[in-house]
C-alpha angles and dihedrals in degrees: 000000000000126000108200139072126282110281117237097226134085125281126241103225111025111230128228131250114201103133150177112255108188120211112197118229113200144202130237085260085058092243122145103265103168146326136243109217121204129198121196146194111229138185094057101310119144116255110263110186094182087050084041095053092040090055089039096058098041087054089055094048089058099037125108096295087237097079086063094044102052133085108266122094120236115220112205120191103219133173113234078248095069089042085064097051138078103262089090090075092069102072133054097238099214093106103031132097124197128217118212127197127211120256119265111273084251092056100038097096111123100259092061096051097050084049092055084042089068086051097047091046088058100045078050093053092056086062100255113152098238105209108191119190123238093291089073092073092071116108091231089068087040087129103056089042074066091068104038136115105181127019107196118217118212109215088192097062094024107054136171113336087007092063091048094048089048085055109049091039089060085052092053098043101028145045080200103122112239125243112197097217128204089025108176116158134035082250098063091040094052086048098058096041086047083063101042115264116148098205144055139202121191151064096266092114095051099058112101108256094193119205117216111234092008115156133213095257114212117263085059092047097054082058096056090041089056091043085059099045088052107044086050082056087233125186127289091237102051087043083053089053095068086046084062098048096046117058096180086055093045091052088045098057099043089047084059108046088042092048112105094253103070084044106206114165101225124041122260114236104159122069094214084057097050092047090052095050093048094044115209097286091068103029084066095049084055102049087045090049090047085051092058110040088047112108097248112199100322099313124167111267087226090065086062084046097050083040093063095038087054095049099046089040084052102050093046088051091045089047086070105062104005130074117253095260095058084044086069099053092046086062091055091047090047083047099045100038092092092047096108085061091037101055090025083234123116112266097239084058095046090044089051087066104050121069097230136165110274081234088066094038088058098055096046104048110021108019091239142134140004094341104039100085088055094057094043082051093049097045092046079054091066096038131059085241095139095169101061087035096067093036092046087050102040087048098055084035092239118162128220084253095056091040096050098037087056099048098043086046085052102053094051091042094053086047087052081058111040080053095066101055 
């Protein structure tokens, strides 16, 4: 692992930037249910599902073996051509699901679709999850709709009365649940859970709803007291004194220096204690991460979620190439960079009242400095953006290992500890 800053020249060997982009599904409770994971062929190659899902599978096999062991579903695009090879005996199938496309117009006769449907019935038997998309409701692919869990509906190509029809009509033909697909405004959410789909894809819940004349509540308001406290490295005995006043962070914090992880032998009942024990670093980590995993205003619990994965996402990337120090504020850029959702102010507003690193200033409001190439990075690896992708990662000479080892760390660091709360 380095410990300097990324070097302007040019590298010797230029890495490659093939890469994971993650797309949430959520429930109807806007919790995080699963995740559909892309893969994707930059640099102007042309886009290859079946080498996607070769080089997919074989990344999950040889993951930490917690992002298989969680609760979250992984959706994994995959061609009839990889059901039938030999990547499937990699991973254990009890958490993935498998999207199937429909045959080529020139390959849909019957007969090839009863010959795909041998195929289909075997993958099944293994124990896979098999998702079709809204083609599958045809009676002409009545065969496969027998054998899937999930039927994604796409709300770009089905609008208005078609996705309705769609809808009732699965209800009518299929015990699949339904995954309203492409999801990009509160209108288009309401509307499928109106109708009865249990699942959502799509960023809809991450975009800032900002409420006029909204205040910082407080709950919120003790955090960021004790964020300030602590970055102005302020006294025991004054960062004691918010603990006092705030019974729901006082409980928070002794629940977490008690809990099994941090594996003291004795149990923590004074505050002054507990503040001593942590020391101001990571009493600031903590305070960001409580931030984050807070229910702010409503939000969807899948923006805390994102948030984590972000922040985690963020401080690996930056271990590569930053010193410790700057880690750690990647991780609170990576945290903080959902507030403005979170708290429903602009983020500009929200930053003005913590006390933050101008490194971490810079990154959230202005897209600037040390920090701002790891969050650019770290936003392209949740979005199918694989332009800025390929040019993020081949500027902080970052290879597709590193890249991938970091997000798929992140995403079963930030269940562990979603799991904890």
């Amino acid at each position: 692992m380095q410990n300097n800053a990324p070097s302007s020249g040019t590298p010797k060997t230029k890495p490659s930037v093939m890469g994971i982009a993650r797309q949430p599904i959520l429930d109807a409770k806007r919790a995080i249910y699963g995740y559909e994971l892309f893969d994707r062929s930059l640099n102007g190659q042309s886009y290859s599902a079946a080498s996607d899902a070769a080089l997919l599978f074989n990344l999950l096999s040889n993951a930490d073996s917690e992002v298989l062991r969680g609760s979250n579903m992984i959706f994994i695009n995959c061609t009839h051509e990889t059901l039938a090879g030999g990547h499937l005996e990699l991973i254990e199938p009890e958490r993935v699901v498998l999207e199937v496309p429909p045959l080529p117009l020139d390959k849909s006769t019957p007969e090839d679709i009863e010959t795909y449907f041998q195929t289909l019935i075997k993958v099944h038997q293994r124990g896979f999850k098999l998702a079709f998309d809204q083609q599958v409701l045809s009676p002409d692919y009545a065969s496969w709709l027998a054998l899937a869990s999930f039927v994604k509906l796409d709300m770009s190509k089905l609008a208005g009365d078609s996705f309705a029809s769609a809808v009732q009509h699965a209800h009518r033909v299929t015990p699949a649940q339904l995954v309203a697909e492409k999801v990009e405004t509160v209108a288009q959410y309401e509307m499928a859970a109106k109708l009865g789909c249990p699942l959502f894809q799509g960023y809809w819940f991450a975009k800032p709803t900002l409420i006029h004349g909204q205040a910082i509540r407080p709950s919120q308001a003790a955090i960021i007291q004790l964020i300030n406290l602590v970055r102005k490295q302020a006294s025991t005995a004054d960062i004691e004194e918010v603990f006092k006043r705030d019974p729901t962070l006082s409980y928070n914090l002794l629940r977490f220096i008690n809990s099994a992880g941090f594996g003291l032998s004795c149990e923590i009942t004074s505050f002054r204690h507990a503040v001593m024990l942590l020391g101001l670093k990571k009493l600031f980590r903590w305070a960001a991460l409580l931030m984050t995993t807070s229910q702010l205003t409503g939000s969807s619990p899948a923006v805390g979620h994102a948030a984590i994965v972000r922040g985690r996402l963020m401080e690996l990337l930056a271990a590569e190439l930053l010193p410790q120090e700057e880690c750690d504020n990647a991780f609170v850029v990576g945290i903080f960079s959902l507030l403005d959702t979170m708290v429903g102010l602009p983020m500009a507003q929200v930053i003005d009242t913590i006390s933050l690193p101008q490194s971490v200033t810079e990154a959230l409001l202005h897209g600037t400095g040390l920090l701002a190439p790891f969050l650019k990075l770290t936003l392209a690896c949740e979005q199918v953006d694989d332009a800025v992708f390929a040019e993020t990662a081949e500027a902080l000479q970052l290879t597709d290992h590193q890249v991938n080892w970091a997000h798929l760390q992140a995403l079963a660091w930030a269940e562990t500890i979603f799991k904890s709360k």
